[in-house]
Phi, psi and omega in degrees: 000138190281174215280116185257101164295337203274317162307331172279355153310297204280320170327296189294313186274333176286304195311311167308277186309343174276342176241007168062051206295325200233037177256173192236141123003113159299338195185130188205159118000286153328168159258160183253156199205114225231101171241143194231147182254131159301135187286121177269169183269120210283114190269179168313308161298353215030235180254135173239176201288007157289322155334281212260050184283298204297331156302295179327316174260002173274317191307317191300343184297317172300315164309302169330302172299318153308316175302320183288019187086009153218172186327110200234097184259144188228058178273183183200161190190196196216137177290036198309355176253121196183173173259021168290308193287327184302328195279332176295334160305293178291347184281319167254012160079020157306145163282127210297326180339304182296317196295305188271358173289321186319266182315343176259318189308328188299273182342296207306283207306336185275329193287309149329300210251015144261352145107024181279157199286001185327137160281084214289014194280322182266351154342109143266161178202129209286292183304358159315107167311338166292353137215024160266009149297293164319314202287332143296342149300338181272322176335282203318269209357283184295327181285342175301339202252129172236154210261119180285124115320288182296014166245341189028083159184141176280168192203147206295147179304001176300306192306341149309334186276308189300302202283313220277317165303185095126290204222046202349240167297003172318297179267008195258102171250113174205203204237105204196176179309205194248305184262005182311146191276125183274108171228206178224162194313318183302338169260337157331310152342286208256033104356107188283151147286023117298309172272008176273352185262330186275315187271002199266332191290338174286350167263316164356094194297349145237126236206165173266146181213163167277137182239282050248102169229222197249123195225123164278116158313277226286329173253017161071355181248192171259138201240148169261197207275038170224001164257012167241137167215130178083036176057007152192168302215123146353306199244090162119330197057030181289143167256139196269162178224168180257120216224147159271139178219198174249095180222160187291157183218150166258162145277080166269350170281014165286341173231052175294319184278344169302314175312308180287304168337285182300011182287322196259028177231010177229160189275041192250156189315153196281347203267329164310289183288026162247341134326302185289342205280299193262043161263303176291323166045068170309129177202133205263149169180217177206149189280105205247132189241109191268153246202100195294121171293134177051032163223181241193024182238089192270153214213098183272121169257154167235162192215160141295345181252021199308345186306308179307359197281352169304324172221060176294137200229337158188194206219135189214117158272165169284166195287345192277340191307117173298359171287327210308308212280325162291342161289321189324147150231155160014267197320313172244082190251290209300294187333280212337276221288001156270344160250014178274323190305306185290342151317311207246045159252359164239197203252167195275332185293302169335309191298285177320324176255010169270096200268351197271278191327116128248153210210140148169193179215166185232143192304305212107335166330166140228148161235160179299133165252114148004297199273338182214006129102005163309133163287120174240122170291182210252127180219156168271132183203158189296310191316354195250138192248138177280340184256350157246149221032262185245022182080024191210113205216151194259116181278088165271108199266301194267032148242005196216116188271018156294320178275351188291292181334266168000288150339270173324275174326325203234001157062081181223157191263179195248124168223133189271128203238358163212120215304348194255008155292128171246164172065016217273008145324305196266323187187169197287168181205090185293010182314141171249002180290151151112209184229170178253150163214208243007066169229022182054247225273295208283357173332146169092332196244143186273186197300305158333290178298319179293293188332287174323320193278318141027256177313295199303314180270349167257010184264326196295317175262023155064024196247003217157170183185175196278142160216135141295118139240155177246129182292019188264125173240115200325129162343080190297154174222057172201141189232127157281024148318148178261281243266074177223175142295120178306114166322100184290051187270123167228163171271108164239180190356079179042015196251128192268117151213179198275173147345146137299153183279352231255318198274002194290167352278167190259107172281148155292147183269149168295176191167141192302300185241165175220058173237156184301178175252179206302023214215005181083350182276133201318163174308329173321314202294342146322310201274152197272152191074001186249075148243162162277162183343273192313343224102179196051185172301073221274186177286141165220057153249146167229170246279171186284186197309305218277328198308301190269349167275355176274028189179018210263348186267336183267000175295275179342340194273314204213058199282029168232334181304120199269345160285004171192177159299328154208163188264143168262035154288322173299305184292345179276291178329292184277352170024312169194173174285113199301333211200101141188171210244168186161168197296135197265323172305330191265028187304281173250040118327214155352270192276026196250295173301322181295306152314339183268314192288338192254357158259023174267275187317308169297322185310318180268045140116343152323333192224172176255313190251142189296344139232148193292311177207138195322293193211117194236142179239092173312136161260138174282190191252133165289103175238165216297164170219088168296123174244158232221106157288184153237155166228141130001035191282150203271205190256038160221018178082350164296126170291133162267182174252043171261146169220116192267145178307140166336301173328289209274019157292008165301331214265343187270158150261134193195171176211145195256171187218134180259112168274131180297117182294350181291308166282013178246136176224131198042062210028035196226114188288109165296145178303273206316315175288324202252017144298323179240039166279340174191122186312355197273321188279004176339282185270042177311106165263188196208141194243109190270196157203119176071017146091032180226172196234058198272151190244152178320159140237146172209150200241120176214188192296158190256106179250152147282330183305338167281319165092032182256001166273155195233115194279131168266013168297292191302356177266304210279336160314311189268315142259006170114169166246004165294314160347292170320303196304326181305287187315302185301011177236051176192027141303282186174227208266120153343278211297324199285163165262129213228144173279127146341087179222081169327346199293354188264351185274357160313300237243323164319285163329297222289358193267337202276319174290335179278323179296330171323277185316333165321324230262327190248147193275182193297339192283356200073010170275158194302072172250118189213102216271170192255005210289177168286140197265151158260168179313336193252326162327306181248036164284285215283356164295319166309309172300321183275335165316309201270345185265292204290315190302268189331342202244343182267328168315315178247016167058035148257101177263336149218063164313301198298330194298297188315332207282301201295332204291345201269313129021277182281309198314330197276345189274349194263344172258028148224008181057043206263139180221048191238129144353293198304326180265352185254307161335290175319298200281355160284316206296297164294326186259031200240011174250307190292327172236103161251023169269301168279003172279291174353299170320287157293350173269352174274315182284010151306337195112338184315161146288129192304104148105038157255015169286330188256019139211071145256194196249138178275136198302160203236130170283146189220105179309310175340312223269336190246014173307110129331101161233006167237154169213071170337076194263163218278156178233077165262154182266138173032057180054009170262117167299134153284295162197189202275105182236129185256119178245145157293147210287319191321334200291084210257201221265003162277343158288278178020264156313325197281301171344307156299337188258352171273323176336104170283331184279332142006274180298297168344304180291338189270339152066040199028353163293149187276112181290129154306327209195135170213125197284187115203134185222132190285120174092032172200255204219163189272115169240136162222131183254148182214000000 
């Protein structure tokens, strides 16, 4: 029977799931090998065929790796909590529960029927109390937790108790607010327990702080700055503003240098870690404290430059700086809060990539500069952020040519501070050569030579001192939002504390609506009846986007276990991920939190290794191939309900239309489908060309709005999902982005139907001989053993697809059928089509789903050992034909070869060669 994909697909995927075909050993032998997919958040739409480019190459990876012998865990789960199912919740008073149980059965059944190897025994969904009772039990951790400078490393907050019991602030090096207090045990002693909880709260690794964040009216939450662009809101295009609120924070800036270290020890792309390298913006300098002229208030900056501070010409908070409305005077009340109001329409992103624009207002302040007792004013400006560093940055106009602008626009002076700045008339000149001068103390002295002394004189005058600082700003963790995980929090006399561990998981409460209440308070605060045990309150925002995606690969090691997050038996085995692939967008996001959290986890003692994953792989983005109609428009400027072929729109006035591509095949537009794709074209007429409709192309993001998504329902209905798999990887290079263009799954089928046919006679019966493979038989059977091994090693997959079409064509062109080579060669293709190898390896005789762990064939360098050569045979320079001789042969064996030769002799016309040329390994010349 010729190839019926579609019953041995459905056969194959039943087979699986029904004997758990691909679940993995909790505990082997084996060596192990752990690849992980990011896990999606499962929508509405379900899956288009860009999605499951980055699946498709971890399972062929995965499947690879059973073959080479090991233990292979390959799961998969769903990121379920967010705000798409939530905004369908307010709109139809659905419970988002309902919604995303829905968006998952859709993913699983899609997910199915492409044939990946999951271990579905191990299914997570971030929203399951089961198992987000970790992700609140890993909170309490962190709220529990303080950060050692001196062990640099966190430790339970007892131990924090203790040295505060013993040496109070003394011996306490850590990593904390600002404002924490210095005392001694005897005052620790007479402390209330409310102020031993407030001060115990400025250490805490996780902790409230008033925050400045991106806060959306319309979806009622706090959004992070990759979920805004352009002042509103990514999702929905609502506009966000900068809002102060109370909100939980992490200390992920305790381990910025941890963070940075660990980049040069994991195997991730270089553009990632240089993302995260200038996220974190590590940078050595010093802390400078300027002193509010006639105020008891000092305004601490930090610089990379201290050499400069002669010559600061003025001082700028972010408009957000909690000083601003008290600096202000009376005369520029009115500028401040008309340019803090126009602040706070853009995103903290915005502010950052507007390097142009200049803008800001000045308090009427003054402040002190420290080193020479100058008045400098005080100004507000956007470019400046309240959440980095101290929110305050020191305006130098002649080395920074931001501060040149700035200067310059608002006519503030320039002071030149080194003999080797030039021009600085026309622009700043950050140059650090030369010696300095208007520069007091430091005249004279090169670069080298100021810093220290610097350093020295401002720690000495108590005004400042040498610091590393970062750009990196501790984590916010809280959405005023319902469809989250609950804070295992409750509040008493305004003071936070947990839970019992007794009581997780801390469920979402029923609710009327899943809108804030009329009073502004998140949707929690609907619900009735939800207090705790003891009294108060509990907390009612719950944790953000990133909080269950930040540990969800050691759930998968023990997804069932109801005494911990993973047993630590799982985690000493599977210990962190060898592989794994996902979107290049979750940079400083996903894997930015994910690395703080799994070295959280490590300090204490939970987890072994210092990173989460190994090796990590960007998939590039599929993207859309959109075709395009033209309609007509007439001489009055009206669209008609004519539409003319592409060629021919030179000749028209026209406007294109985005066509649905699902009625488009090579470009070539069905009539008939696309009349009754929407009644306004029923009665389309169409201006053809060679009696076809050809449409327009364009390569764009892949939508609906374009109509350029492409369902892999519909491929795999028609061609298979082996089909699928092949093809989305002979797109080009995993890593690359690529255009969609279906017009190519043609050429995929038909080579799965050719492989087929190795297998089978003209009748479609099963013939498959017992004979000995030939020298050219196990040629190509090696070359692809050793090209599919090479190309999957290095995640060029699709390399391996040309490889196998070339492959079989060369076994179909020997009429090749032997067990040995056809065995082998299901065996190589069974991680990229393993629907139809399956098929075929039981009808080899093999036991039905022992192909995914049998052993992948061991390539043998002999076999590609040249020892013939079909060399070109010409007469007077003209080729005739081809005669395969052993390379071993030299040119008087040859000849006599040649001259027995009949079709030889035929070309020789009975004439006598003059001359016979012979170069060994290249060509035959006979001059006659």
């Amino acid at each position: 029977m010729d190839y019926q994909f579609k019953e041995i697909e459905q056969k194959w995927q039943k087979f699986w799931a029904d004997n758990q075909t691909f679940k993995a050993e909790s505990n082997s032998e084996k060596p192990k090998y752990y690849v992980l997919d990011m896990f999606p958040y499962p929508s509405g739409a379900g899956l288009h065929v860009g999605h499951p480019l980055g699946y498709i190459a971890s399972d062929i990876f995965s499947r690879y790796k059973r073959l080479k012998g090991f233990n292979v865990l390959h799961p998969m789960g769903y990121d379920s909590f967010g705000l798409p199912a939530e905004q369908y919740a307010i709109q139809t008073g659905q419970h988002p529960a309902i919604t995303t149980e829905a968006n998952i059965a859709t993913y699983r059944r899609q997910l199915d029927q492409i044939g990946f190897s999951f271990d579905w025994n191990r299914e997570v969904r971030t929203s399951e109390p089961s198992y987000y009772k970790w992700t609140q039990w890993i909170f309490m951790q962190l709220f529990n937790s303080w950060y050692n400078i001196e062990n640099d490393r966190a430790e339970d907050i007892t131990t924090l108790i203790e040295k505060f019991n013993s040496s109070g602030t003394a011996d306490v090096k850590a990593v904390c607010d600002e404002d924490v207090k210095s005392f001694m045990p005897s005052d620790w002693a007479t402390f209330s327990d409310e102020e031993k909880q407030l001060e115990l709260l400025k250490y805490r690794m996780t902790y409230l702080r008033e925050s400045t964040v991106n806060w959306c009216p319309a979806l009622g939450t706090v959004l992070a700055n990759d979920e805004v662009k352009d002042g509103f809101s990514e999702r929905g295009g609502y506009p966000v503003e900068q809002k102060k609120m109370m909100q939980w924070s992490m200390r992920i800036t305790a381990y910025a240098d941890r963070l940075l270290q660990g980049l040069d020890t994991i195997d991730w792309p270089e553009p990632i870690k240089e993302m995260q390298r200038n996220w974190i913006g590590k940078s050595v300098g010093a802390s400078v404290k300027f002193q509010v002229e006639g105020s008891d208030k000092k305004i601490e900056v930090f610089t990379t430059r201290v050499d400069t501070i002669f010559g600061v010409s003025y001082l700028v908070l972010a408009p957000e700086h909690e000083w601003v409305a008290e600096l202000t005077t009376s005369t520029q009340k009115q500028d401040v809060e008309n340019y803090i109001a126009q602040t706070k329409k853009k995103s903290e992103l915005d502010r950052m990539a507007d390097t142009k624009t200049v803008s800001g207002a000045f308090t009427g302040s003054y402040v002190i500069n420290p080193v020479n007792g100058e008045r400098v004013q005080l100004w507000i400006a956007d470019y400046v952020l309240a959440g980095y560093g101290t929110g305050a940055v020191m305006g130098v106009p002649s080395g920074d040519q931001r501060d040149w602008l700035f200067a310059t626009h608002f006519n503030l002076p320039i002071i030149q501070i080194l003999d080797g700045q030039k021009d600085i008339d026309l622009q700043a000149d950050h140059t650090k050569e030369g010696k300095y001068i208007n520069s007091g103390f430091i005249n004279g002295l090169t670069y080298q030579e100021a810093i220290p002394l610097l350093n020295n004189w401002l720690e000495e005058n108590k005004v400042g001192k040498a610091k590393v600082n970062f750009r990196q700003r501790d984590a916010i963790f809280g959405r005023q939002r319902y469809w989250g995980e609950p804070i295992p929090v409750y509040f008493k006399d305004g003071l936070p504390y947990l839970i019992d561990e007794k009581e997780l998981p801390l469920l979402l409460p029923e609710i009327d609506k899943y809108l804030p209440t009329e009073t502004g308070e998140p949707p929690l605060a609907r619900a009735e009846g939800w207090v705790p045990p003891g009294g108060g309150e509990y907390e009612l925002s719950t944790m953000p986007g990133w909080a269950g995606s930040s540990w969800y690969w050691y759930r998968y090691m023990d997804a069932n276990n109801d005494s911990a997050f993973a047993s630590e038996e799982a985690i000493g085995y599977w210990k962190d991920v060898d592989l794994y692939i996902g979107g290049s967008e979750h940079a400083t996001g996903h894997l930015l939190y994910s690395r703080f959290w799994n070295k959280f986890l490590k300090d204490l003692g939970y987890t072994k290794e210092e990173e989460p994953f190994k090796k990590l792989i960007n998939q590039g983005m599929i993207q859309g191939r959109s075709n395009f109609v033209y309609r007509v428009i007439d001489e009055n400027g009206k669209p008609t309900n004519t539409f003319v072929s592409a060629g021919l729109r030179k000749d028209y006035k026209t406007s294109a239309l985005h066509v649905d591509v699902n009625i488009v095949e090579n470009d070539t537009l069905d009539l008939n489908k696309f009349k009754a794709w929407r009644e306004e074209y029923a009665n389309a007429e169409f201006i053809l060309e060679g009696g076809k409709y050809v449409c327009g192309v364009e390569v764009e993001k892949m939508s609906k709005s374009k109509f350029n998504v492409v369902n892999p329902d519909d491929l795999i209905e028609r061609y298979g999902a082996d089909t699928l798999r092949m093809y989305e990887m002979f797109l080009g290079p995993l890593e690359q982005s690529k255009p969609w263009n279906t017009n190519g799954i043609e050429g995929v089928f038909k080579f799965l139907r050719k492989f087929w046919r190795l297998f089978h006679n003209e009748a479609w019966a099963f013939n498959v001989s017992d004979e000995a493979p030939t020298k050219a038989e196990l040629k190509t059977l090696h070359k692809i053993i050793k090209k599919v091994q090479d190309d999957i090693e290095r995640f060029s997959f699709n390399t391996s697809v040309s490889s196998f079409m070339i492959a079989v064509n060369e076994l179909t062109d020997v009429k090749c059928n032997k067990r040995s080579i056809l065995q082998d060669m299901v065996i190589i293709l069974s991680p990229y089509a393993p629907h139809i190898c399956e098929e075929l390896w039981v009808q080899l005789g093999n036991k039905a789903g022992s192909l995914s762990y049998t052993a992948f064939p061991t390539f043998n360098p002999e076999h590609l050992v040249e020892d013939e050569f079909a060399y070109p045979v010409s007469i007077n320079g003209k080729m005739k034909m081809n005669l395969n001789l052993a390379l071993t042969l030299a040119q008087p064996e040859v000849e006599t070869i040649l001259f027995a030769d009949e079709q030889f002799q035929k070309y020789l016309e009975g004439k006598t060669p003059k001359k016979i040329i012979f170069v060994k390994g290249k060509i035959i010349n006979v001059v006659v």
